[in-house]
Residue frames as qw, qx, qy, qz and C-alpha x, y, z in Angstrom:
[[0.000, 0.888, 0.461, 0.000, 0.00, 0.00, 0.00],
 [0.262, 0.820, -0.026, 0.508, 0.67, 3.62, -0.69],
 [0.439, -0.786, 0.214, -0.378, 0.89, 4.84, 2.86],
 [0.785, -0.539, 0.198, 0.233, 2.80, 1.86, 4.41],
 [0.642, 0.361, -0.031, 0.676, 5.79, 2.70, 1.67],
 [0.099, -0.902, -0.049, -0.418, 5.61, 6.08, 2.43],
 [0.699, -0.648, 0.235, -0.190, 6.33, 5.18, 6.06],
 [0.917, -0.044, 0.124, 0.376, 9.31, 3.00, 4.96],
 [0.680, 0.282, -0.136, 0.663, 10.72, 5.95, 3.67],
 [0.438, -0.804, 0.135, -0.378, 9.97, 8.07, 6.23],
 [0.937, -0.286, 0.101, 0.172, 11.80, 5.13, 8.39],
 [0.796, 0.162, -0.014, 0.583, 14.68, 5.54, 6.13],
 [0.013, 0.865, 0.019, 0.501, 14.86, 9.38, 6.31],
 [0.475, -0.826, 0.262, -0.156, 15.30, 9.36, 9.80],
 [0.963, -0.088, 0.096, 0.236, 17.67, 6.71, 9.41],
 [0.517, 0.719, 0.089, 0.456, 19.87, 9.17, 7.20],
 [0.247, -0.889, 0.051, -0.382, 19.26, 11.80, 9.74],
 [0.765, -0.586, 0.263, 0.043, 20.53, 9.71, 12.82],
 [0.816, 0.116, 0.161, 0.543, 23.66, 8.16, 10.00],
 [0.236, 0.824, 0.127, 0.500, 24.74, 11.87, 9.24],
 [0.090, -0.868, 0.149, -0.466, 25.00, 12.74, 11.82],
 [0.843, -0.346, 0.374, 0.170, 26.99, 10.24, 13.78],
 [0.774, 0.350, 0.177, 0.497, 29.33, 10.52, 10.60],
 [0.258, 0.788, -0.117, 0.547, 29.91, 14.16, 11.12],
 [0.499, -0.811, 0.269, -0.145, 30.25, 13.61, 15.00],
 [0.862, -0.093, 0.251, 0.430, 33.02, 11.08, 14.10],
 [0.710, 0.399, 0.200, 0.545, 34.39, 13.07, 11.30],
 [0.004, -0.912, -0.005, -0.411, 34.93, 15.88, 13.11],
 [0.732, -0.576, 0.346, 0.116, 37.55, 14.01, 15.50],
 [0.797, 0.338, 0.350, 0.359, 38.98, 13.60, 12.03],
 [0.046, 0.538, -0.019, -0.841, 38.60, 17.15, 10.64],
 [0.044, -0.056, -0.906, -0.418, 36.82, 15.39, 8.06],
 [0.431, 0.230, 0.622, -0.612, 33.05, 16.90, 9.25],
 [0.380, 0.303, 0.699, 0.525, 30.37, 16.29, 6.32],
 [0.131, 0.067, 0.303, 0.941, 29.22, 19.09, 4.32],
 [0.404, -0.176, -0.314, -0.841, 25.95, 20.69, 4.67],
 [0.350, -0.110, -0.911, 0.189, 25.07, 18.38, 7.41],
 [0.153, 0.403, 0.624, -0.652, 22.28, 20.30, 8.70],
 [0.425, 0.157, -0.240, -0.859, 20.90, 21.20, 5.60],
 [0.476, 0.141, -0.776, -0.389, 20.42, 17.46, 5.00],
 [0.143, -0.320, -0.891, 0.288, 19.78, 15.95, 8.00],
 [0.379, 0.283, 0.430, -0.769, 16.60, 18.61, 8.48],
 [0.650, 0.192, -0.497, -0.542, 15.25, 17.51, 5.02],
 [0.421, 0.191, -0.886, 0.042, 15.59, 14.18, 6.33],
 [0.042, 0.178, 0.779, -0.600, 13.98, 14.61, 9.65],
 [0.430, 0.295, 0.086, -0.849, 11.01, 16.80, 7.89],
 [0.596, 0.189, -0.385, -0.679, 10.43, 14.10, 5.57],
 [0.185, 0.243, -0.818, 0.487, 10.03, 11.43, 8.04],
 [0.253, 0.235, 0.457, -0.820, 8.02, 13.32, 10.21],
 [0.577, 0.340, 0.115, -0.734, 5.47, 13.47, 7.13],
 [0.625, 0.142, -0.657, -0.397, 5.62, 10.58, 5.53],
 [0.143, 0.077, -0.937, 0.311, 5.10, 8.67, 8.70],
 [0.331, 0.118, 0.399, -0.847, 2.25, 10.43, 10.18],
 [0.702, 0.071, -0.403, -0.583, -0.14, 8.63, 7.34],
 [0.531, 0.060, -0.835, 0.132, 0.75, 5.21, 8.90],
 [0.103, 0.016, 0.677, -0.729, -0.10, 6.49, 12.29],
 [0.595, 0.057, 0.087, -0.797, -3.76, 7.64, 11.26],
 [0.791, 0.086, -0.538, -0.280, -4.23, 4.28, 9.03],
 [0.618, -0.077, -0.780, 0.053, -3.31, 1.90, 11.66],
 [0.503, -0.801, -0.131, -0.295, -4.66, 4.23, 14.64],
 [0.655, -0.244, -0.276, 0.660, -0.84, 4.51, 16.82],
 [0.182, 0.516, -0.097, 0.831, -1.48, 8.19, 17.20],
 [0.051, -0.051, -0.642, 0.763, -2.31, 9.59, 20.92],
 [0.625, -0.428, -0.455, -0.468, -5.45, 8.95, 22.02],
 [0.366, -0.307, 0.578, -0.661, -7.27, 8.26, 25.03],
 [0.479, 0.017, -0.871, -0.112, -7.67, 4.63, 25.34],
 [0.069, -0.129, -0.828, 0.541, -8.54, 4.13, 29.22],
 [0.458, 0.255, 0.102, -0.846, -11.98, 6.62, 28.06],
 [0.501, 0.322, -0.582, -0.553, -12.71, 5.38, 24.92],
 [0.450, 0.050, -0.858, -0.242, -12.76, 1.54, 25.30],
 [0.114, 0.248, 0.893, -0.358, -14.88, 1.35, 28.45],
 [0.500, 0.332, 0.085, -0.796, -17.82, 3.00, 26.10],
 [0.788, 0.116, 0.576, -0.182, -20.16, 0.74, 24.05],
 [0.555, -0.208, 0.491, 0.638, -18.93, -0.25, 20.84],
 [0.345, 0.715, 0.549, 0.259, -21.53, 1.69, 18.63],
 [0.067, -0.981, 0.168, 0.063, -20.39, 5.11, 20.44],
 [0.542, -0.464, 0.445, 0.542, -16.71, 4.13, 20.45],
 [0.554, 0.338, 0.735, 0.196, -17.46, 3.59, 16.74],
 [0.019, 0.948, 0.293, 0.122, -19.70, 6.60, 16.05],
 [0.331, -0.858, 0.271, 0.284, -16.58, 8.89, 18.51],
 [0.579, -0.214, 0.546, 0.566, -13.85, 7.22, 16.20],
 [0.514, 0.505, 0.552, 0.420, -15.47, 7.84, 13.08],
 [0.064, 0.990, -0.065, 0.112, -15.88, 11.79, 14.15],
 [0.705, -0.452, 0.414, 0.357, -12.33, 11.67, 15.10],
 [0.700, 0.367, 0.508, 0.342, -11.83, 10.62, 11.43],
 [0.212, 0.871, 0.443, 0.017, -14.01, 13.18, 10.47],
 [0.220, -0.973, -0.049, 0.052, -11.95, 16.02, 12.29],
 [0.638, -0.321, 0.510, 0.479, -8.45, 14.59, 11.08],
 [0.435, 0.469, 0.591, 0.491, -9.46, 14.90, 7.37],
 [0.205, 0.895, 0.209, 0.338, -10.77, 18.63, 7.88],
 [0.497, -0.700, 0.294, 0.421, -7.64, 19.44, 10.20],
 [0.699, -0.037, 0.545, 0.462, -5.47, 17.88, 7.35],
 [0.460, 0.671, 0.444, 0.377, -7.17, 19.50, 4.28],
 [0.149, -0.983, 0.035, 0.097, -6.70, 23.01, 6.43],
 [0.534, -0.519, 0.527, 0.410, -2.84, 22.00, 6.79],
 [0.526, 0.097, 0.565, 0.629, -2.45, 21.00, 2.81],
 [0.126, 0.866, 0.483, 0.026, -4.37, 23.76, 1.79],
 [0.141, -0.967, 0.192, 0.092, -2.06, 26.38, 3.37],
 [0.631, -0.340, 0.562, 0.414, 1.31, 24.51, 3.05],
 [0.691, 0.450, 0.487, 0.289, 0.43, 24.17, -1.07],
 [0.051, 0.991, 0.082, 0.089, -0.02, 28.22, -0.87],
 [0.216, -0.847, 0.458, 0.163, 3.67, 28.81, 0.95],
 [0.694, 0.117, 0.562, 0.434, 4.83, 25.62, -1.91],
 [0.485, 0.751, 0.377, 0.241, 3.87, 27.85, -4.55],
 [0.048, 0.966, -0.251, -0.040, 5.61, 31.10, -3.19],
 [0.520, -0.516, 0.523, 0.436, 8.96, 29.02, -2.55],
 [0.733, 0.237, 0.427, 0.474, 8.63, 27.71, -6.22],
 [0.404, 0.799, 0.265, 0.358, 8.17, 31.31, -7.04],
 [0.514, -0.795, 0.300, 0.118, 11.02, 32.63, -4.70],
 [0.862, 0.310, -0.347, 0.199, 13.39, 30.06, -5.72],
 [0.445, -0.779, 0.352, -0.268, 14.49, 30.26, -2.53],
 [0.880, 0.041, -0.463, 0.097, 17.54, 27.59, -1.56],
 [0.856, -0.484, -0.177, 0.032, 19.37, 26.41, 1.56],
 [0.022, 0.961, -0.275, 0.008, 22.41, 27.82, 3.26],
 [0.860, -0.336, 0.381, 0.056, 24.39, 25.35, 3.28],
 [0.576, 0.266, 0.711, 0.302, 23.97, 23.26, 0.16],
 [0.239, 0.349, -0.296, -0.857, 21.95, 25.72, -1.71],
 [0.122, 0.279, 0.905, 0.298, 19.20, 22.87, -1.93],
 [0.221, -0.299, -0.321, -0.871, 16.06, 24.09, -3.06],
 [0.153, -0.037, 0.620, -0.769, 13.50, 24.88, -0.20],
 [0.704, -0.002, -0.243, -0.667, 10.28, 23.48, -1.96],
 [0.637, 0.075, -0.766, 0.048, 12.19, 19.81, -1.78],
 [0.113, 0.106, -0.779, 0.607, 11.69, 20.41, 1.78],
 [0.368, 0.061, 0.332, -0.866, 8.33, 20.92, 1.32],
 [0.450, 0.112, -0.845, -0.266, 7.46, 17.70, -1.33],
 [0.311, -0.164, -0.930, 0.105, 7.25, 15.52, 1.64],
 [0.216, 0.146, 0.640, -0.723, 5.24, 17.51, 3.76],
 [0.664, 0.240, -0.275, -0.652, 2.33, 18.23, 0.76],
 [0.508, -0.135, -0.809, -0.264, 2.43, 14.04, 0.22],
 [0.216, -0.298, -0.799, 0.476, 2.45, 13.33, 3.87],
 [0.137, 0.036, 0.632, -0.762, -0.55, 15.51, 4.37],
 [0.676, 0.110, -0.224, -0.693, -2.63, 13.96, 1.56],
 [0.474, 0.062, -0.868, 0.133, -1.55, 10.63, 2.49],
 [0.090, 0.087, 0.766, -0.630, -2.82, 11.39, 5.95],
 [0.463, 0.172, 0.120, -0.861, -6.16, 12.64, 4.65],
 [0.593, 0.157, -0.753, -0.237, -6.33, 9.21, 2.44],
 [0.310, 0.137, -0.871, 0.355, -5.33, 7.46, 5.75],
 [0.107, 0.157, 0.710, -0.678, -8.11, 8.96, 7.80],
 [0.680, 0.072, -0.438, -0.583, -10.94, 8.40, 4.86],
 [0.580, 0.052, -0.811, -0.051, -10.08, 4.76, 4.77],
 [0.151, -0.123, -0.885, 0.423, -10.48, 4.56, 8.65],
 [0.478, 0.052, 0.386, -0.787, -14.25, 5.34, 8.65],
 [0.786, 0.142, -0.293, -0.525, -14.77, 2.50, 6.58],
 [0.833, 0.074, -0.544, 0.061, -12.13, 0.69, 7.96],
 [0.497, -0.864, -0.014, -0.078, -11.00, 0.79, 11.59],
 [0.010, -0.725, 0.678, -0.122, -7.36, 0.69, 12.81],
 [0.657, 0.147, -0.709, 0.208, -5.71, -2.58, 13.21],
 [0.373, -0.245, -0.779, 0.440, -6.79, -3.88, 17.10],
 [0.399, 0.001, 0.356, -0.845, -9.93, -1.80, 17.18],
 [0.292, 0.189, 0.933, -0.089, -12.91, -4.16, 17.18],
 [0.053, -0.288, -0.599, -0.745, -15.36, -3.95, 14.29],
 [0.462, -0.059, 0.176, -0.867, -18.62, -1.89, 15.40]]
């Protein structure tokens, strides 16, 4: 599925992030530090951050209030999860909505990174998928529930 790749490379991203940067804290006992090592490792962490976040919604591992929630009957738990949904999807759309708007000025800025000099939109790629992925992710759960909630 879209959304659990996503999350793989979100996985890897940080994976970068955390290798970077253990390469420049070594390679600076060298004098050997690596270039642009904050330009990259924040791209790395930012796209992570949003390409994971769809997995969370789709398999329900975001914060919640379990100890409430599961002593209600399962039609309201249901019924509360599904508005939940609801309010994730028009949170989300608000968040890609505006994010697309300050994509558009960077492409028309051409704004780039101080480092590298990478181009400040790439930093913004992942966030725009991750928040339509998420909005995908929390559709799908009003039809489907997370993984270990119990069908209505």
């Amino acid at each position: 599925m879209v959304v659990t790749g996503a999350a793989a490379c979100g996985f890897l991203a940080y994976a970068a992030a955390a290798l970077l940067t253990v390469a420049d804290i070594v390679g600076r006992r060298f004098s050997l530090p690596v270039p642009g090592v904050v330009d990259l490792v924040q791209l790395f962490v930012v796209a992570g951050a949003w390409l994971v976040i769809p997995f969370a919604f789709l398999v329900g591992a975001h914060v919640g209030v379990d100890l409430l929630v599961e002593t209600m009957p399962r039609p309201l738990r249901r019924g509360l999860r599904a508005v939940a949904s609801l309010v994730a999807i028009a949170l989300l759309g608000l968040i890609l909505w505006n994010c697309y708007q300050t994509f558009q000025q960077q492409l028309l800025f051409g704004d780039r990174s101080q480092q590298l000099g990478i181009p400040i939109v790439w930093y913004w790629i992942p966030l725009l998928v991750g928040a339509a992925l998420s909005i995908m992710a929390s559709f799908l759960t009003l039809f489907d529930p997370p993984q270990g909630v119990p069908p209505a």
